[in-house]
C-alpha positions in Angstrom: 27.2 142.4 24.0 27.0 145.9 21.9 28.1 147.8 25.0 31.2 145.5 25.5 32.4 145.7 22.2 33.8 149.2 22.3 36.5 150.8 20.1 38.8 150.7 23.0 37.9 146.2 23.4 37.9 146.2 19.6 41.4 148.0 19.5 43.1 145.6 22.2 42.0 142.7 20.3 43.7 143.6 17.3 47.0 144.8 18.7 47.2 141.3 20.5 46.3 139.5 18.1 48.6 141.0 16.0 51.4 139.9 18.5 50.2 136.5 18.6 50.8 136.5 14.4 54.5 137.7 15.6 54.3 135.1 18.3 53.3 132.7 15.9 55.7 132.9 13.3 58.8 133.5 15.4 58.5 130.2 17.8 58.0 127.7 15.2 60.8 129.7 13.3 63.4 129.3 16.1 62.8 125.5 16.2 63.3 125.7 12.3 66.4 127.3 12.8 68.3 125.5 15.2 66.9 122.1 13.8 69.1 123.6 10.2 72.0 124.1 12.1 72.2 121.1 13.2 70.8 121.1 17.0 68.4 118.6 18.6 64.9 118.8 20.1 67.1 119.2 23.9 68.4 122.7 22.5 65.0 123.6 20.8 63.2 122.8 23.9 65.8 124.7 26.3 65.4 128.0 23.6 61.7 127.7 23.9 61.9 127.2 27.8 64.0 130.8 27.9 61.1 132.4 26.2 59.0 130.9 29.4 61.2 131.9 32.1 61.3 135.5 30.9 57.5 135.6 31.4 58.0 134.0 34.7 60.7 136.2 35.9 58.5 139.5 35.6 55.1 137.8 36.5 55.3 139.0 40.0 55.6 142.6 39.6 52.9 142.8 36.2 50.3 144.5 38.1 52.9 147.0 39.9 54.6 147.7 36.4 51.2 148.5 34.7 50.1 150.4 37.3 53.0 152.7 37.3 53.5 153.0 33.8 49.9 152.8 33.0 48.3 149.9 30.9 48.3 151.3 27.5 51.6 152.6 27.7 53.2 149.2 29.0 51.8 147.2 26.3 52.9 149.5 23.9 56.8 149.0 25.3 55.9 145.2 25.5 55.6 145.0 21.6 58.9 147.0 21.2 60.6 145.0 23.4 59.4 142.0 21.4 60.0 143.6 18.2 63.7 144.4 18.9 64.9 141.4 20.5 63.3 139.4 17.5 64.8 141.6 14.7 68.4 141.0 16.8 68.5 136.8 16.2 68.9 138.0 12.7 72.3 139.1 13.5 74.0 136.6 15.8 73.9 132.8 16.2 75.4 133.0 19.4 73.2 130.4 21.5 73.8 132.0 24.5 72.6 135.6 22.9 69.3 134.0 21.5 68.7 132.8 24.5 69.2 136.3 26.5 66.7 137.8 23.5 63.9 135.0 24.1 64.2 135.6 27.6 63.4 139.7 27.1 60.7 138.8 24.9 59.1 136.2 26.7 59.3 139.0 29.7 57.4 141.5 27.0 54.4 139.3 26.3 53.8 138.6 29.6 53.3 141.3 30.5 51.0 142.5 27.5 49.0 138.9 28.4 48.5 140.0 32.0 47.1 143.5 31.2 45.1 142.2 28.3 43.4 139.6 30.1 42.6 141.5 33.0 40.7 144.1 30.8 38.9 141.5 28.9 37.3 139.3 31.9 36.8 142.3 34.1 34.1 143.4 31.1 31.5 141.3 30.8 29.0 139.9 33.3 28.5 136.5 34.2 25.8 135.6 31.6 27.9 137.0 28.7 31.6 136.5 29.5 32.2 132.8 28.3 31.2 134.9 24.5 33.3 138.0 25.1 36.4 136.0 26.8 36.2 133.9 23.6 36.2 136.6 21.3 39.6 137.8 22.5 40.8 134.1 22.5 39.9 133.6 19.2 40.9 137.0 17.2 44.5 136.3 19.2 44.1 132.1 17.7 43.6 133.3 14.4 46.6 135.2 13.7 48.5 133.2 16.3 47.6 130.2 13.3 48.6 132.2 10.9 52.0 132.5 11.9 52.9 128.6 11.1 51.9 129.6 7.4 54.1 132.6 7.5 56.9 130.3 7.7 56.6 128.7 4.6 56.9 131.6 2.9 59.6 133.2 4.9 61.9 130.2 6.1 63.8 129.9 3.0 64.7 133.2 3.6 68.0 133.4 5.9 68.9 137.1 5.4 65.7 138.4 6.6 63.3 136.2 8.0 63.8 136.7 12.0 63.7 140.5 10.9 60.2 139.7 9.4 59.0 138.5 12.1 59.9 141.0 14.6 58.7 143.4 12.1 55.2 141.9 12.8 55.0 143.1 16.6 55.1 146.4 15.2 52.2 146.6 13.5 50.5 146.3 16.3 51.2 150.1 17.8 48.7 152.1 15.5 45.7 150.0 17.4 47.1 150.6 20.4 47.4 154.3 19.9 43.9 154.5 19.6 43.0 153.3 22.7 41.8 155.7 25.1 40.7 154.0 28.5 42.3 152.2 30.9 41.8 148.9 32.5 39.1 149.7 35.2 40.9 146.4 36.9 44.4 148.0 36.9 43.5 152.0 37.2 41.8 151.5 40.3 44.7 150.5 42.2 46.5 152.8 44.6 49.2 150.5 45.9 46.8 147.7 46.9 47.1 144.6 45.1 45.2 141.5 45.6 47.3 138.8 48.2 48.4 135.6 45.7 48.0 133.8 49.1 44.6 134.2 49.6 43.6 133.9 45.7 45.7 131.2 44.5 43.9 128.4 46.7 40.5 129.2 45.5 42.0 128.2 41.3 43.9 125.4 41.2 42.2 123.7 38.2 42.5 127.2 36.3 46.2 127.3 37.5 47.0 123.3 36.3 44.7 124.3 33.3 46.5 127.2 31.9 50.1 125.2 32.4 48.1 122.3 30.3 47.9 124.6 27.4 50.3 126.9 27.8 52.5 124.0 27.4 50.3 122.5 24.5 50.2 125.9 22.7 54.4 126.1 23.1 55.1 122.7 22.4 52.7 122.7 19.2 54.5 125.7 17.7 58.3 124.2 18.7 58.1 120.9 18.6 54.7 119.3 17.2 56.2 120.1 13.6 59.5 117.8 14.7 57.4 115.6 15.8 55.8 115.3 12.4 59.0 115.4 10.4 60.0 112.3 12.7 57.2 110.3 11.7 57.9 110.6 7.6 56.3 113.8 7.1 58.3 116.9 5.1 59.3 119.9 6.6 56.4 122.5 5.1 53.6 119.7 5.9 54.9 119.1 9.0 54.5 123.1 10.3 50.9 123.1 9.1 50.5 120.8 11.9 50.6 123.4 14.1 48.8 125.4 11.9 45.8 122.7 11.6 46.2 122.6 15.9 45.7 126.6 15.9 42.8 126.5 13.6 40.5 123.9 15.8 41.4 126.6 18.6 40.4 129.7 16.7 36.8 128.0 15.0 35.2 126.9 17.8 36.2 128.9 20.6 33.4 131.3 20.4 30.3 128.4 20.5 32.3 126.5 23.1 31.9 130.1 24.8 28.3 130.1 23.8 28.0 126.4 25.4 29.5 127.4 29.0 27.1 130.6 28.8 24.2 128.4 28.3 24.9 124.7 29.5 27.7 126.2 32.5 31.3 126.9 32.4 32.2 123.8 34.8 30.6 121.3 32.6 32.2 122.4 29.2 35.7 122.6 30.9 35.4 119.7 32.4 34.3 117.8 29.0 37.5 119.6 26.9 39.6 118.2 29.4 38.1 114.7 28.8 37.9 115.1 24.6 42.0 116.1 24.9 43.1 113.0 27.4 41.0 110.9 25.0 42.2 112.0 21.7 45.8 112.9 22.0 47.2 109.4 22.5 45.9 108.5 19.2 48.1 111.0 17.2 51.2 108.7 16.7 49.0 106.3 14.8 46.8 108.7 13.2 50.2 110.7 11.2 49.6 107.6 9.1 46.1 108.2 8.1 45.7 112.0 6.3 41.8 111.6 7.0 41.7 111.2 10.2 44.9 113.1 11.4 44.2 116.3 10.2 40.5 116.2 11.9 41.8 115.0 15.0 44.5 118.0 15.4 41.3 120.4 14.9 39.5 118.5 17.9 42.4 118.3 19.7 43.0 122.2 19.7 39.9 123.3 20.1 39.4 121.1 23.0 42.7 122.4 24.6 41.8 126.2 23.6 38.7 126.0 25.1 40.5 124.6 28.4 42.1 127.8 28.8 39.2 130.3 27.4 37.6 128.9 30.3 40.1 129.1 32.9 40.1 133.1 31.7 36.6 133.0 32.6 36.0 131.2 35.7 39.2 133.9 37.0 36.4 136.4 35.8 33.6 134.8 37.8 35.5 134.4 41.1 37.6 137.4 41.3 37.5 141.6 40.8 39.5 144.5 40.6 43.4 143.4 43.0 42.4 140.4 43.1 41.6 139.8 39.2 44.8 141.3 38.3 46.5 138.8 40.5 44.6 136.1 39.5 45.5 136.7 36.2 49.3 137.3 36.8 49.3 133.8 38.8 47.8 132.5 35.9 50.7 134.1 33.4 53.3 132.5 36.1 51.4 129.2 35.6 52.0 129.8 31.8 55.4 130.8 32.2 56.3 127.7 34.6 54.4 125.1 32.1 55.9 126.7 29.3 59.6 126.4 30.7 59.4 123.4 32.7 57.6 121.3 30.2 59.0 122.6 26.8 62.5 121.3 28.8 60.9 118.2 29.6 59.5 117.3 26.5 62.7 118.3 24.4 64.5 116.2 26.8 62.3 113.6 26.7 61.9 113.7 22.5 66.2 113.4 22.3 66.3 110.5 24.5 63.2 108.4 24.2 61.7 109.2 20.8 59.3 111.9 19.4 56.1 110.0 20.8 57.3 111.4 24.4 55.8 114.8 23.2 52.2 113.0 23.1 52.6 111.8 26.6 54.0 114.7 28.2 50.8 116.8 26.6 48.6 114.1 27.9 49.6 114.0 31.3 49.4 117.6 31.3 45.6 117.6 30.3 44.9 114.3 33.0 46.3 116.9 35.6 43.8 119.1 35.1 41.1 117.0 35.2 42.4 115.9 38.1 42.1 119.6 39.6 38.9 119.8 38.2 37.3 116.8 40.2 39.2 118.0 43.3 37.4 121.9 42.4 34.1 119.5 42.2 34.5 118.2 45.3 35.3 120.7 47.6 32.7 122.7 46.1 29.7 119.9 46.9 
């Protein structure tokens, strides 16, 4: 574990996580916005689905882009880009230009995610890399949560608070200028890039697991606080939910790490699968009951984080060099087709049904991947 944690690892961590306090703030904040100016869960849901199909738009050419540009250097235009189109919602209300600005940023973090990811799993070995991969996920989580607390402060701000948050990204370039290596993963390309073809058949339960939280991790940010308001709660209580989501996924993603290390990765997956498709359906009636709400949304999202940490690491187990740079790009198109599709859905769904639709589109989500699991299980025995 020493060797892993370099400057250059320790470095990376911190400019994404970093982002993921920008990413956290400015979702959450976008939802607050339009829900002030008087548009419904459909509009929040289509905003938040832009976001998505910017990251699935560039997802196929991540590993070229990086590779030309070089990784450090493409992350370090990925924060820019996010900072910038940010700090522009501050001057518009134009739908149709916020939409064109998620969009570019959701394109940015993809391809920051992609590079990232692919450094991190590539690092460790197999007896180590359930700890290391968590380490990222977690540093990211923390400031990610932090984001939902941001707003408090900063909501109440309308002059000023969008240009707050793009400010955020920024802070990430001084770690990022430290960095001195490169991605062994994505340096050692010369043109050759793993075939999707070939690698997407051997991950479908880390494909339908990412989408699960990809779209739990959007929707928690954009619409779980909506989904709070609608059941009595106020407007500052209601974005903590998120916050109390993110915090669950922070905490315990490093000794759910330590458990797949010790216990195996397939096992602990599978079992955070089963904890969310068992929990979540209880939310609506738990809103009602302080004591046991706020517990169950730690569970809950550290039961969902660890469904993705894990999916990082089993694309580290299986896969190297090409083909662990495309495993992790079809894993940020997964993200990015979750993210869009679902946060449509679910938006959709909240307008026309009721804000209880949110719990069972995240539910169904999670039985999915069980499903892929058992099907992973089985083909493998």
């Amino acid at each position: 574990m020493k060797g892993i944690l370099s400057r250059d690892f320790l470095a990376l961590i911190l400019s994404v996580a970093v982002v993921g306090l920008g990413l956290g703030a400015t979702l959450p904040l976008t939802a607050l916005a339009l829900t002030q100016a008087g548009h419904g869960t459909d509009i929040v849901g289509l905003m938040t689905a832009m976001q998505a199909g910017g990251g699935l738009a560039i997802a196929p050419f991540a590993s070229r882009v990086a590779h030309r540009l070089g990784a450090r250097e493409t992350i370090a235009g990925t924060v820019i880009v996010a900072a910038l189109s940010t700090i522009a919602m501050q001057f518009t209300a134009n739908l149709w230009l916020w939409a064109v600005l998620r969009f570019l940023c959701g394109g940015a973090l993809m391809l920051l995610f992609t590079i990232g990811e692919a450094w991190v799993t590539q690092l460790a070995d197999d007896s180590t890399r359930g700890r290391v991969v968590a380490i990222y996920a977690t540093n990211f989580t923390l400031f990610q949560m932090t984001g939902p607390v941001l707003i408090t402060v900063i909501g109440g701000l309308p002059t000023m608070r969008f240009a707050i948050c793009g400010a955020i990204f920024l802070l990430a370039l001084p770690a990022l200028a430290s960095i001195r290596g490169t991605p062994h993963a994505l340096a050692a390309e010369e043109g050759e890039h793993g075939d999707w073809r070939s690698v997407l058949p051997r991950m479908p339960a880390l494909v339908i697991g990412t989408g699960f939280f990809a779209l739990f991790d959007t929707l928690a940010l954009s619409l779980m606080p909506l989904f709070a308001m609608s059941h009595g709660i106020g407007e500052e209580t209601g974005v903590l939910f998120a916050s109390a989501i993110l915090l669950g996924d922070t905490t315990m993603q490093f000794p759910i790490g330590w458990l797949a290390d010790r216990i195996g990765r397939a096992k602990v997956h599978a079992g955070a699968g089963v904890v969310v498709v068992l929990l979540l359906p209880l939310l609506p009636w738990a809103v009602a009951h302080p004591w046991i709400c706020w517990p169950l949304l730690f569970v809950t999202g550290a039961a969902a984080g660890s469904v993705y940490t894990l999916s990082l690491v089993a694309c580290g187990e299986r896969f190297r060099g090409p083909t662990l740079v495309s495993a992790t790009a079809i894993i940020g198109a997964s993200w990015s087709v979750a993210s869009f599709g679902g946060s449509i859905v679910a938006g959709t769904l909240m307008e026309r049904i009721g804000a209880d639709a949110l719990i069972g589109v995240l539910t169904a989500a999670a039985g999915a991947f069980l499903v892929a699991a058992w099907w992973e299980w089985r083909a493998a025995s």
